[in-house]
Gaussian input, Z-matrix of N, CA and C with variables (Angstrom, degrees):
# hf/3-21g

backbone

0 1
 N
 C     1     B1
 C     2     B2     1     A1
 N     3     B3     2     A2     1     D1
 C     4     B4     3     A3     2     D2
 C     5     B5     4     A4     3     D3
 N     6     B6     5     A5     4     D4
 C     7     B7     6     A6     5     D5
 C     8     B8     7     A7     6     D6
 N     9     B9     8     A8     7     D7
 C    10    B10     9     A9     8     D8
 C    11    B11    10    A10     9     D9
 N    12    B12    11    A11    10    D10
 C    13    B13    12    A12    11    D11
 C    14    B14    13    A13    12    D12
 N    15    B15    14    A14    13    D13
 C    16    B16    15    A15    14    D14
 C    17    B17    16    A16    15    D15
 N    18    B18    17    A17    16    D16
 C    19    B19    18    A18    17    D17
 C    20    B20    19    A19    18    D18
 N    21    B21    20    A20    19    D19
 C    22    B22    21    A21    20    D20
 C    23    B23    22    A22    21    D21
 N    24    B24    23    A23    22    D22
 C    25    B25    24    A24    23    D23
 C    26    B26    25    A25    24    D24
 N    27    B27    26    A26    25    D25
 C    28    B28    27    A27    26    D26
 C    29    B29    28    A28    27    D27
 N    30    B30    29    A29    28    D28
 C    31    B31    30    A30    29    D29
 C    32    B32    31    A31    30    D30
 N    33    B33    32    A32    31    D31
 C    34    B34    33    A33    32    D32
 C    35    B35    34    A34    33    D33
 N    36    B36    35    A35    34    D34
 C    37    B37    36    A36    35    D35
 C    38    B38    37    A37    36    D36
 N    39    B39    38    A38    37    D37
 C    40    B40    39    A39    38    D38
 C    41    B41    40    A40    39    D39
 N    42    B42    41    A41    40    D40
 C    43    B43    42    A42    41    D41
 C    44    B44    43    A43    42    D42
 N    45    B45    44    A44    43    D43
 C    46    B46    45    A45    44    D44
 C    47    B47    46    A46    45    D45
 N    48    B48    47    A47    46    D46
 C    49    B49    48    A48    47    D47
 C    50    B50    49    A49    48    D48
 N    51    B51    50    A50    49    D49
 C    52    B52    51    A51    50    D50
 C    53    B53    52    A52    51    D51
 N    54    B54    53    A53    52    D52
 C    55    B55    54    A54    53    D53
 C    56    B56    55    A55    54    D54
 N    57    B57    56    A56    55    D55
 C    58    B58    57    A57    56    D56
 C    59    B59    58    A58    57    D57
 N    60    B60    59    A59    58    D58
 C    61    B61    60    A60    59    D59
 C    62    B62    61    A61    60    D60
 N    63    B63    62    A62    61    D61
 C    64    B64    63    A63    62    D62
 C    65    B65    64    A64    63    D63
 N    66    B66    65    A65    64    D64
 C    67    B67    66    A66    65    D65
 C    68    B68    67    A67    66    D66
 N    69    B69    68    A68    67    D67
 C    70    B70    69    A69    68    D68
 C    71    B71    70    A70    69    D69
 N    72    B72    71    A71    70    D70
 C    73    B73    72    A72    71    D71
 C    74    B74    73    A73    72    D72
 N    75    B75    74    A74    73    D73
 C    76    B76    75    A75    74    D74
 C    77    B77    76    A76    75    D75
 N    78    B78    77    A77    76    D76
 C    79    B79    78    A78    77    D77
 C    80    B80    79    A79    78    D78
 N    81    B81    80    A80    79    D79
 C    82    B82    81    A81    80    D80
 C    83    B83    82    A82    81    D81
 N    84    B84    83    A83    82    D82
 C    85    B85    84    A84    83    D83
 C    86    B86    85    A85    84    D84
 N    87    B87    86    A86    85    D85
 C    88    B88    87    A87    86    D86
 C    89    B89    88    A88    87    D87
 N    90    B90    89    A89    88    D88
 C    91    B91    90    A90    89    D89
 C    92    B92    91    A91    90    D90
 N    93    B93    92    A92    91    D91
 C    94    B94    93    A93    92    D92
 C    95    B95    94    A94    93    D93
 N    96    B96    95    A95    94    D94
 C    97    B97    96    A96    95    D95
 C    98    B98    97    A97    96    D96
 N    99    B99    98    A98    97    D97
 C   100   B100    99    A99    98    D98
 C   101   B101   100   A100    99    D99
 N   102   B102   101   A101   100   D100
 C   103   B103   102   A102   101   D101
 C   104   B104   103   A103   102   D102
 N   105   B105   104   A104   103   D103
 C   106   B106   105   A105   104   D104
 C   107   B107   106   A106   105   D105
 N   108   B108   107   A107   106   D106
 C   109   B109   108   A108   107   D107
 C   110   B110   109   A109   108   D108
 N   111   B111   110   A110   109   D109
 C   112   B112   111   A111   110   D110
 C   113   B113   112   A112   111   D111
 N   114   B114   113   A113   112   D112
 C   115   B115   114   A114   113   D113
 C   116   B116   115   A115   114   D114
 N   117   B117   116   A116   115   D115
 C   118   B118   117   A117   116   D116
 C   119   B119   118   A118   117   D117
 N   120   B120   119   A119   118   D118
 C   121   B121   120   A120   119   D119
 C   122   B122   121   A121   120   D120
 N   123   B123   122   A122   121   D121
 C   124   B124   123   A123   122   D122
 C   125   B125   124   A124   123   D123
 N   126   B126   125   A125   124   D124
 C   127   B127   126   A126   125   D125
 C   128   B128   127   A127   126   D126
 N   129   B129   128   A128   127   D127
 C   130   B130   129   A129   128   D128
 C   131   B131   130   A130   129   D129
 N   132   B132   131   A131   130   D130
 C   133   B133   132   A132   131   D131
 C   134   B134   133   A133   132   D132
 N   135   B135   134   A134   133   D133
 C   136   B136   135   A135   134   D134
 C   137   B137   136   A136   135   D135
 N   138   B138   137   A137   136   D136
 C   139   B139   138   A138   137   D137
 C   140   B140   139   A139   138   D138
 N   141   B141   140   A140   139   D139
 C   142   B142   141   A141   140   D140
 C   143   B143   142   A142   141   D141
 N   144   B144   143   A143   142   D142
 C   145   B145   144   A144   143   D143
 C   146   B146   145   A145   144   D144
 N   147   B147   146   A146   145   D145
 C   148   B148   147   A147   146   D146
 C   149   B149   148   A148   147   D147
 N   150   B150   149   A149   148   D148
 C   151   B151   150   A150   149   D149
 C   152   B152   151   A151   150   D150
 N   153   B153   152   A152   151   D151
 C   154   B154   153   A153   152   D152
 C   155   B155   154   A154   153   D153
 N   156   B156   155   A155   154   D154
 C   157   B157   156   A156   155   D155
 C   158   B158   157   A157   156   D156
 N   159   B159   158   A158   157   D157
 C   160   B160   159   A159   158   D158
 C   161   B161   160   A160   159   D159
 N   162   B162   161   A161   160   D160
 C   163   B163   162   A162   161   D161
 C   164   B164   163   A163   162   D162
 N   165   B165   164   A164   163   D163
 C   166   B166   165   A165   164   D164
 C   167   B167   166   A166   165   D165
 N   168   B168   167   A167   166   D166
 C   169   B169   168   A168   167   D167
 C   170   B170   169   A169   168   D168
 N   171   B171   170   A170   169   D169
 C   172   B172   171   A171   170   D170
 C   173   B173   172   A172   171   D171
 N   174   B174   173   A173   172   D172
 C   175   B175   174   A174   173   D173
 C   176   B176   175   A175   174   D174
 N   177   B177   176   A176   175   D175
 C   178   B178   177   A177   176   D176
 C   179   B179   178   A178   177   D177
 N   180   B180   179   A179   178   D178
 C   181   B181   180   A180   179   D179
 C   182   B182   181   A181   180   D180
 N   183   B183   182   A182   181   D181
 C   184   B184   183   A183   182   D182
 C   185   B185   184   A184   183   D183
 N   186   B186   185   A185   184   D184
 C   187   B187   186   A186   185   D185
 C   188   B188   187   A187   186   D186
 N   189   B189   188   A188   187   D187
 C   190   B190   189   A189   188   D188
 C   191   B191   190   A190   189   D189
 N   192   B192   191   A191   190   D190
 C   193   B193   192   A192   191   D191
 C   194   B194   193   A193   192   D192
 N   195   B195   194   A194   193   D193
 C   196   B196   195   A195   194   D194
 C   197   B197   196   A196   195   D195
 N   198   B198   197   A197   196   D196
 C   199   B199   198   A198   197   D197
 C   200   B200   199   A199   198   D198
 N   201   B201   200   A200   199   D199
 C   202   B202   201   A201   200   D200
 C   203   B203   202   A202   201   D201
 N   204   B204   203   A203   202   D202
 C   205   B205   204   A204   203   D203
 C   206   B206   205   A205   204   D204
 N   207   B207   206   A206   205   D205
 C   208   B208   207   A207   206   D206
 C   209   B209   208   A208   207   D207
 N   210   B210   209   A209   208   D208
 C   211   B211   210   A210   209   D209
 C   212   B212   211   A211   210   D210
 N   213   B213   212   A212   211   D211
 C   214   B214   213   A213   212   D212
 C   215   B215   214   A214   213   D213
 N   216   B216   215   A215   214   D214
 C   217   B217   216   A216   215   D215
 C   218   B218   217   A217   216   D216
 N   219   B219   218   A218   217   D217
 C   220   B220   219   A219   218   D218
 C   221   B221   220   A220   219   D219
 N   222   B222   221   A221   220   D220
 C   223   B223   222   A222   221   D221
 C   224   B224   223   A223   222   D222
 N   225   B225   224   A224   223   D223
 C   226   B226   225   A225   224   D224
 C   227   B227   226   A226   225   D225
 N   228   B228   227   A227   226   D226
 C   229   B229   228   A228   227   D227
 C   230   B230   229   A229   228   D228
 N   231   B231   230   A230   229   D229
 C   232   B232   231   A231   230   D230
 C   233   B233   232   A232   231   D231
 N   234   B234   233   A233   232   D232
 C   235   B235   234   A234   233   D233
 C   236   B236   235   A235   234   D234
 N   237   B237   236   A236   235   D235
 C   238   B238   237   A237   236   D236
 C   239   B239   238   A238   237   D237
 N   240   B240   239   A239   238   D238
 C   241   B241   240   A240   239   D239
 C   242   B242   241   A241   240   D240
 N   243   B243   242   A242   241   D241
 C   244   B244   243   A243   242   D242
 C   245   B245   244   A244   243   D243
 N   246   B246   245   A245   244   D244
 C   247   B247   246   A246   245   D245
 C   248   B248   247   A247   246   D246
 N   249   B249   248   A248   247   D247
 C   250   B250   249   A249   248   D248
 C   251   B251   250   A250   249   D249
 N   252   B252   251   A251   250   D250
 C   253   B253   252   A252   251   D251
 C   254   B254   253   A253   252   D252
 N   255   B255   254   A254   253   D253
 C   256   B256   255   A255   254   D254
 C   257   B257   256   A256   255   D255
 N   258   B258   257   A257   256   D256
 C   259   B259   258   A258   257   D257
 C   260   B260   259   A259   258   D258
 N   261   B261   260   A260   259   D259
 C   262   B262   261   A261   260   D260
 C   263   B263   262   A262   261   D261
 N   264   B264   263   A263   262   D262
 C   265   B265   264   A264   263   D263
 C   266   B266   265   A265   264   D264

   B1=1.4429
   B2=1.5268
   B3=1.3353
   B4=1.5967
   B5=1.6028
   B6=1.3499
   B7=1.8932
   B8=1.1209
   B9=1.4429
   B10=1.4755
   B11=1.6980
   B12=1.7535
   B13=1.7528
   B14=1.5019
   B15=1.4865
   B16=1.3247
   B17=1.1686
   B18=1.7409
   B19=1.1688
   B20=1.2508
   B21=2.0034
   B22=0.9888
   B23=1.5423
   B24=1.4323
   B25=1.8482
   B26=1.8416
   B27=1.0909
   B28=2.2842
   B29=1.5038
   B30=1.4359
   B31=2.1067
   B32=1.7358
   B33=1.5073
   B34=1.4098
   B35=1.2112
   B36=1.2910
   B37=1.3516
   B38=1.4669
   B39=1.1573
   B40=1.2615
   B41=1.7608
   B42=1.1483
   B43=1.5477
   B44=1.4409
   B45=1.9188
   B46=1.0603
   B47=1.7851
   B48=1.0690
   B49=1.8052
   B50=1.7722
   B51=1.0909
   B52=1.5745
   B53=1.1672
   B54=1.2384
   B55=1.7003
   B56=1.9253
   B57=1.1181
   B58=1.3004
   B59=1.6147
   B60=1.7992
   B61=1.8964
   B62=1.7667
   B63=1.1185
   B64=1.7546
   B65=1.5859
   B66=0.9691
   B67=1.5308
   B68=1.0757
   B69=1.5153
   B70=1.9828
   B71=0.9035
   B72=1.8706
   B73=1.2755
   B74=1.4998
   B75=1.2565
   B76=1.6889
   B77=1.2001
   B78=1.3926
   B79=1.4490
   B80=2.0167
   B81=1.1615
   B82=0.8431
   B83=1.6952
   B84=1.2390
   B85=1.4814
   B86=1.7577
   B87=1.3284
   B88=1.4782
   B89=1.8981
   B90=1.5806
   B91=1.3618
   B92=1.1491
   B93=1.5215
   B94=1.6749
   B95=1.8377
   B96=1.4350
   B97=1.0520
   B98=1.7261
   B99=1.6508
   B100=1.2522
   B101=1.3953
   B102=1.7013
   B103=1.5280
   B104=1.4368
   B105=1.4653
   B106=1.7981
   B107=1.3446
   B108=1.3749
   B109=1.6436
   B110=1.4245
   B111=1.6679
   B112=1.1757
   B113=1.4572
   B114=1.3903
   B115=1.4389
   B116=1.4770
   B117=1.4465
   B118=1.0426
   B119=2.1705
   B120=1.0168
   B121=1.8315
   B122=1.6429
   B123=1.4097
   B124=1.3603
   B125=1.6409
   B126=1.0854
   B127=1.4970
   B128=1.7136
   B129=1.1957
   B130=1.1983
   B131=1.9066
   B132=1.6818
   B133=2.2049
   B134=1.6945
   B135=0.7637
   B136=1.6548
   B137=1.4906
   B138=1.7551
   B139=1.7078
   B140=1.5571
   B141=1.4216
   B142=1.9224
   B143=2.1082
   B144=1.1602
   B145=1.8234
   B146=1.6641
   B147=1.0140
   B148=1.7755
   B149=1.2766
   B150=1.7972
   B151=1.5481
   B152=1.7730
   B153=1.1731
   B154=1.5522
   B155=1.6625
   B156=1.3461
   B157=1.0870
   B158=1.7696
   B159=1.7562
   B160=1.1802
   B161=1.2907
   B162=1.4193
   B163=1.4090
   B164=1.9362
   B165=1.3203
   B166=1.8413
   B167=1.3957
   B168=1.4410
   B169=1.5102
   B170=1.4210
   B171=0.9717
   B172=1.5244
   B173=1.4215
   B174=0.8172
   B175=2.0609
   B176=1.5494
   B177=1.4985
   B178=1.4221
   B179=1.3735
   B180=1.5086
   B181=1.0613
   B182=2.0052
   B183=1.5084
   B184=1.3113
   B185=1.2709
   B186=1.5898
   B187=1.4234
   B188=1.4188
   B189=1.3567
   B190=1.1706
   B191=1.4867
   B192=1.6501
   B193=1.6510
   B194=1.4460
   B195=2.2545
   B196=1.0827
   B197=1.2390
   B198=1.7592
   B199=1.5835
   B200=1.6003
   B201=0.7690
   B202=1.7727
   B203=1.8052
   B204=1.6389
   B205=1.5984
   B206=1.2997
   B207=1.3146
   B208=1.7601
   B209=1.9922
   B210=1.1824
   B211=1.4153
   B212=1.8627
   B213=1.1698
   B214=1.4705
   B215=1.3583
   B216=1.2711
   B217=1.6204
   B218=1.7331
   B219=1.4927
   B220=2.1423
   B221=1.2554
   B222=1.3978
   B223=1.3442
   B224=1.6696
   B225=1.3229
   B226=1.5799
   B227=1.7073
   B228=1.0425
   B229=1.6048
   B230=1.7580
   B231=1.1689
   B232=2.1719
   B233=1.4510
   B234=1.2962
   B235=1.6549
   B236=1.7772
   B237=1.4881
   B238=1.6265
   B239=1.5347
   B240=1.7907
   B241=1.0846
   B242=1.6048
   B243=1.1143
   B244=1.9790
   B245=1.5819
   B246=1.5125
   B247=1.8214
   B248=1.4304
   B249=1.5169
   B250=1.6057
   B251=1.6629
   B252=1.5231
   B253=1.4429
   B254=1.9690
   B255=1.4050
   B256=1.6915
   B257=1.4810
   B258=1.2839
   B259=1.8534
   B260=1.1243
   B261=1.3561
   B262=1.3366
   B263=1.1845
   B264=1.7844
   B265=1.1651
   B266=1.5121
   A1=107.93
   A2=117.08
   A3=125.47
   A4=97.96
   A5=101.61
   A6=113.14
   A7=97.38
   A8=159.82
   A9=146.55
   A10=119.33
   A11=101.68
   A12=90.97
   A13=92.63
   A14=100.03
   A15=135.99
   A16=125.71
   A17=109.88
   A18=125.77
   A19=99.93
   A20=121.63
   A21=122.06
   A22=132.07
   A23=95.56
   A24=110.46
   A25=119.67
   A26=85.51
   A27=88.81
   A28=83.19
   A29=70.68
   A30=100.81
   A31=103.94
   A32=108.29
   A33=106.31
   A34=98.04
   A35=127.74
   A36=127.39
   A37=107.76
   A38=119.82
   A39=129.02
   A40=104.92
   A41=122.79
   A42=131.91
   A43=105.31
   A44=105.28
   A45=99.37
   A46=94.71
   A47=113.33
   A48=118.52
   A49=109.46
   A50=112.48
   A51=97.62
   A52=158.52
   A53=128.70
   A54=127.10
   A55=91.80
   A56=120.70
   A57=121.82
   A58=135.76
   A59=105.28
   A60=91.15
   A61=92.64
   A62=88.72
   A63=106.64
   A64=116.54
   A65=112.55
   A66=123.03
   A67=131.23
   A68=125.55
   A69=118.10
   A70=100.63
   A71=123.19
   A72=139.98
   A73=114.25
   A74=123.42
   A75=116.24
   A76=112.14
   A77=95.18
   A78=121.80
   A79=107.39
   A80=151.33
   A81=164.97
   A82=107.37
   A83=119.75
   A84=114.25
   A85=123.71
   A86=112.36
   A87=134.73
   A88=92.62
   A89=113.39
   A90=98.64
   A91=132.07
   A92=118.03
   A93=133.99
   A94=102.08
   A95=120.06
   A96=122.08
   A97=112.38
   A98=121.29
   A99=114.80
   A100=127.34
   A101=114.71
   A102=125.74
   A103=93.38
   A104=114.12
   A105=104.13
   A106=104.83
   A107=113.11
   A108=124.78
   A109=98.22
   A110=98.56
   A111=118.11
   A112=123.55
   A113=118.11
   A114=122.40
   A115=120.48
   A116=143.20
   A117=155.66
   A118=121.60
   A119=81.68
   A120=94.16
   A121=89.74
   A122=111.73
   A123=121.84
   A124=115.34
   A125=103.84
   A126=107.75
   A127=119.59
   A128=113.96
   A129=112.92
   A130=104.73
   A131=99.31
   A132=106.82
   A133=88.92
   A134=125.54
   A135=129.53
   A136=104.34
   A137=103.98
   A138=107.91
   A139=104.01
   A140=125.08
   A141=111.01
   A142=75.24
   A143=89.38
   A144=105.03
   A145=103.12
   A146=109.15
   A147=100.17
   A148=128.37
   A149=117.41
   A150=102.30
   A151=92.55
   A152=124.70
   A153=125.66
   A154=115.95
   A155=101.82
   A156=95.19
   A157=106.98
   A158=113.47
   A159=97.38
   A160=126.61
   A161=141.70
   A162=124.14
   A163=99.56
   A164=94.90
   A165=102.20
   A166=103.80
   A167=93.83
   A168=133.28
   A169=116.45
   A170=155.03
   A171=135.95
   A172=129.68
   A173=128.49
   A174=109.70
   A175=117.44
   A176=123.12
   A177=118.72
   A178=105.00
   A179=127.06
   A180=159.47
   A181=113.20
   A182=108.12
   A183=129.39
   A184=122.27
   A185=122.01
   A186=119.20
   A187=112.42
   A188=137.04
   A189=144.60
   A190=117.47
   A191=102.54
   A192=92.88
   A193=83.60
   A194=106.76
   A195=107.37
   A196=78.48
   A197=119.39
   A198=110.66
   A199=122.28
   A200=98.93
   A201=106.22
   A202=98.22
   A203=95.83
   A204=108.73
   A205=90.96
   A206=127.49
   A207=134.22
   A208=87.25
   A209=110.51
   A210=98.65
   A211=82.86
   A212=115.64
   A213=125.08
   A214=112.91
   A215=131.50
   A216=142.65
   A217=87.54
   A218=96.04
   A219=100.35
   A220=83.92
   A221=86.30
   A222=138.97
   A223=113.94
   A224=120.03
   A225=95.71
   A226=92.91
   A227=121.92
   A228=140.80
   A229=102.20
   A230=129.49
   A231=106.28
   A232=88.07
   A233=105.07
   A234=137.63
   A235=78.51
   A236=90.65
   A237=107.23
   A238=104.60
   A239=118.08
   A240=114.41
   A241=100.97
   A242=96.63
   A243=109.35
   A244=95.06
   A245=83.08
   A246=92.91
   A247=97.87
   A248=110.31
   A249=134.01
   A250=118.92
   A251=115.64
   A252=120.13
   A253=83.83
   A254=90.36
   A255=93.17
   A256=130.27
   A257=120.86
   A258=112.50
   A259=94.21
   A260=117.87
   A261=149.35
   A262=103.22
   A263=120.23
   A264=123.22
   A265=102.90
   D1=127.70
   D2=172.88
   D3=-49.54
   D4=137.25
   D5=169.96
   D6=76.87
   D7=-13.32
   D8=159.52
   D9=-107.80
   D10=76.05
   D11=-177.67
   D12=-89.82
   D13=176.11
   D14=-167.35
   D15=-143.56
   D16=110.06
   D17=-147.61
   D18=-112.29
   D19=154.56
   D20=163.84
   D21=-136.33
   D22=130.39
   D23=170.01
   D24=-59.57
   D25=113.46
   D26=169.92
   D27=-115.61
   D28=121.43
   D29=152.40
   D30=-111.67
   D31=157.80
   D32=-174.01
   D33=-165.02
   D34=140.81
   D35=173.47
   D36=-127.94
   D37=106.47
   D38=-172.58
   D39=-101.76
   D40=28.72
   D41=161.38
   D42=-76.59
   D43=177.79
   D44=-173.08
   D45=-95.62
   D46=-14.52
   D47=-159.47
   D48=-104.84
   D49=123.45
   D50=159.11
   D51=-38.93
   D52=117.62
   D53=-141.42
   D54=-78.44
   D55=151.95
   D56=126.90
   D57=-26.13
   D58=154.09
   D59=-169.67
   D60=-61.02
   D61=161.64
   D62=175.68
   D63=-107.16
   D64=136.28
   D65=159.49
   D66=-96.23
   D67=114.33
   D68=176.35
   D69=-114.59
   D70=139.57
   D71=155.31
   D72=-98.57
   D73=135.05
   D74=151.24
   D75=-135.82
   D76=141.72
   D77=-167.26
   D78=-71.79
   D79=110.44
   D80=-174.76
   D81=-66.20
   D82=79.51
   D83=176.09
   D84=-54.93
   D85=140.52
   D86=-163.64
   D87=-45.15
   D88=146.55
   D89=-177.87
   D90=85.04
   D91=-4.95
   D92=-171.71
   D93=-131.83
   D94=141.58
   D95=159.72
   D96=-110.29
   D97=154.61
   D98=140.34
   D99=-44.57
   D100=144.95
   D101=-177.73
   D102=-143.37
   D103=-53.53
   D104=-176.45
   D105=-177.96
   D106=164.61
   D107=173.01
   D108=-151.14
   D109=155.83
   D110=169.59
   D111=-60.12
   D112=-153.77
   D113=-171.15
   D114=-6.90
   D115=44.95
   D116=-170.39
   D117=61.52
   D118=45.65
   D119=-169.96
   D120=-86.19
   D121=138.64
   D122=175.82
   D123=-151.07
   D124=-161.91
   D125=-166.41
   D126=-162.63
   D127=118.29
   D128=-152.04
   D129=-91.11
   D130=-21.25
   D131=-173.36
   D132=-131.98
   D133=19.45
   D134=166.04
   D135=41.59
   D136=39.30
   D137=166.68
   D138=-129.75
   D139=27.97
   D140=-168.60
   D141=-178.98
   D142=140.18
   D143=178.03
   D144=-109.00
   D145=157.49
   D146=179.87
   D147=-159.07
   D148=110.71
   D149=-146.79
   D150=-115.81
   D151=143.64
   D152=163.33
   D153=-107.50
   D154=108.02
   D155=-172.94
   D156=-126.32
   D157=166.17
   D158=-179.88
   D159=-108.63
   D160=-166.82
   D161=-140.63
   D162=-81.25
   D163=148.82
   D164=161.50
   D165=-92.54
   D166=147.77
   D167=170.35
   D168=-42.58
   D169=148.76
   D170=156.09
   D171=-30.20
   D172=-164.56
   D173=165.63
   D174=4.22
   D175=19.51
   D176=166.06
   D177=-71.26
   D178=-169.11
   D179=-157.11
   D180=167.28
   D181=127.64
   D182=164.22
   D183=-117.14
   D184=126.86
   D185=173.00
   D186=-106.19
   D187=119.29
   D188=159.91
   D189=-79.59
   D190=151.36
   D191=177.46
   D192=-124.38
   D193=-172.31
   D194=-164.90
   D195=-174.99
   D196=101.20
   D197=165.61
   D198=-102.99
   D199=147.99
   D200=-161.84
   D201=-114.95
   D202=165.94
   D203=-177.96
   D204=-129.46
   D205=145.58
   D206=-172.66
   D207=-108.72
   D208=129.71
   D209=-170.10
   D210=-145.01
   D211=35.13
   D212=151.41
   D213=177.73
   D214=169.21
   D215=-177.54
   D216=-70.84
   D217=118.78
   D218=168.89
   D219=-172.40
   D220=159.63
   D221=178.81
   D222=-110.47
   D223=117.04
   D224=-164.05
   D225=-152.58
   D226=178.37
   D227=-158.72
   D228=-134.43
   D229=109.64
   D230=170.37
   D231=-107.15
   D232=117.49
   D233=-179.06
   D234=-94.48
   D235=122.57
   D236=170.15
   D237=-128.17
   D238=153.41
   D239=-177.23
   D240=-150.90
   D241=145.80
   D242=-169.76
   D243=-125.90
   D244=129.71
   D245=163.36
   D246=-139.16
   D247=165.30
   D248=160.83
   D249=-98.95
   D250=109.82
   D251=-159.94
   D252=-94.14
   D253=119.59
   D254=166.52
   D255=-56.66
   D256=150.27
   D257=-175.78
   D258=-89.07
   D259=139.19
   D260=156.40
   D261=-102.09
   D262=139.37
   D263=-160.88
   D264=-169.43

């Protein structure tokens, strides 16, 4: 659909050991609304996307998507960020 592209996050862990679950944020550039994400990624102020996911395999790889609505003329950047939340147990 014109005005809603859909962008995508690769995570990859090219270690030998399994990561911890992972967390992705993306930052929602000025001029863009939420429309949808994959594996259950959502958004609670429709400015930061937010996926919980659990650990990859060694040499895995994950692709996330992230479709957006352009709901003004911009120019914008989605600054995404992945971390590994340690197990507590």
């Amino acid at each position: 659909v014109k005005g809603e592209p859909t962008f995508s996050v690769e995570l990859t862990n090219p270690g030998t050991a399994a990561t911890d679950p992972v967390q992705v944020w993306a930052a929602l550039p000025a001029g863009f609304e939420f429309v949808a994400a994959s594996d259950s990624g959502g958004t609670a102020d429709n400015k930061q996307v937010g996926w919980r996911l659990p650990g990859l395999a060694p040499g895995a790889s994950k692709t996330l998507t992230l479709k957006l609505r352009a709901v003004a003329p911009a120019e914008g950047v989605i600054r995404t960020v992945a971390s590994c939340a340690a197990h507590t147990e």
